[in-house]
C-alpha positions, 0 to 999 in steps of 0.5 A: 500500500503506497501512501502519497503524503500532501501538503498540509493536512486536507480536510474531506471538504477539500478532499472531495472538492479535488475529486469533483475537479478531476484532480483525483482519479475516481477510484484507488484513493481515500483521505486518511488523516488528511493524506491522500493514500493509494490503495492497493490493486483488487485482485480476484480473490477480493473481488469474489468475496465483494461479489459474494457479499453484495449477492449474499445481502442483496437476494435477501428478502425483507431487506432493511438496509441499501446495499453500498458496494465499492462506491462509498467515500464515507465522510467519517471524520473531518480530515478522513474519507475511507472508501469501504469495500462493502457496507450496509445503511439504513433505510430511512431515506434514498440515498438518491441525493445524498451518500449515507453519513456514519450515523446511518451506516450499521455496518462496515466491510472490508476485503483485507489481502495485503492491507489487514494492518491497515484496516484493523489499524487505522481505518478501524479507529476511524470507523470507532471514531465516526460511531460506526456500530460494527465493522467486519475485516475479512482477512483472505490470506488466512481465511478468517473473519474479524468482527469489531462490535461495540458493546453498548455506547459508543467511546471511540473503540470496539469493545468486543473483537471475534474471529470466525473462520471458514466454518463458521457462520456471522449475521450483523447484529442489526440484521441476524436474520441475514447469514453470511455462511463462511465457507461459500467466501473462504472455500467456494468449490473446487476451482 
């Protein structure tokens, strides 16, 4: 993962308004404390498991949430626009006019390969700090799933932490009746 440091300490204002210019290119980057990081190139594996994710939550029926798959720059804090790989928000409005703010998101995903550092230590305090209620860090390297919840208020960090592996099943608190069967992710056939 490169990170390409900037001059000064962009706000996401600023952040966005370089994207809006052209300045940016549209995807590979996200605001991090102010610094401009590239992320790292997707490869097939991640994109499976997005895939997968985003087929998982979106056949389920009764849904109660909008799917945001790949094209979320959440405006966490004011100096920090992570772009997740997978989240879930709240229905309550369309999200037509306007992207889903923190307090509306109810779960956070990311895909982690050569990044699990990375998110399980910055952007996991980001997303603690912006109030997100759980956030899920699906290490494809080892086949494990790390899932950060709070417990019971919000106080900048995740007070329970889980690992579940590839035999396992996991459902966001907010929607238990949506299970995520580990083993379609981690071992999906004999390819």
């Amino acid at each position: 993962m490169a990170i390409h440091k900037t001059s000064g300490s962009l706000s996401s204002e600023e952040y966005e308004r370089l994207g809006e210019l052209g300045v940016l290119p549209s995807s590979g980057v996200e605001l991090i404390d102010g610094t401009i990081v590239s992320l790292s190139p997707r490869g097939d594996r991640h994109a499976f498991v997005v895939s997968e994710l985003n087929e998982i939550f979106c056949t389920h029926p009764k849904r109660d949430y909008r799917v945001c798959c790949e094209s979320l720059s959440l405006q966490a804090l004011p100096n920090s626009t992570p772009d997740p790989d997978f989240a879930l928000a709240r229905l309550g409005r369309s999200y037509a006019k306007r992207r889903p703010q923190p307090n509306e998101i109810a779960l956070i995903i990311e895909v982690a390969d050569t990044s699990y550092a990375y998110d399980t230590g910055v952007k996991k305090r980001i997303y603690a700090m912006a109030g997100i209620p759980e956030y899920w860090v699906f290490d494809i390297r080892i086949d494990r799933n790390v899932v950060l919840r709070y417990t019971e208020s919000f106080d900048d960090d995740y007070r329970r932490c889980e690992s579940k592996y590839a035999t396992d099943r996991i459902a966001p608190r907010e929607y238990p009746g949506v299970v995520v069967d580990l083993s379609a992710l981690f071992h999906p056939g004999d390819d």
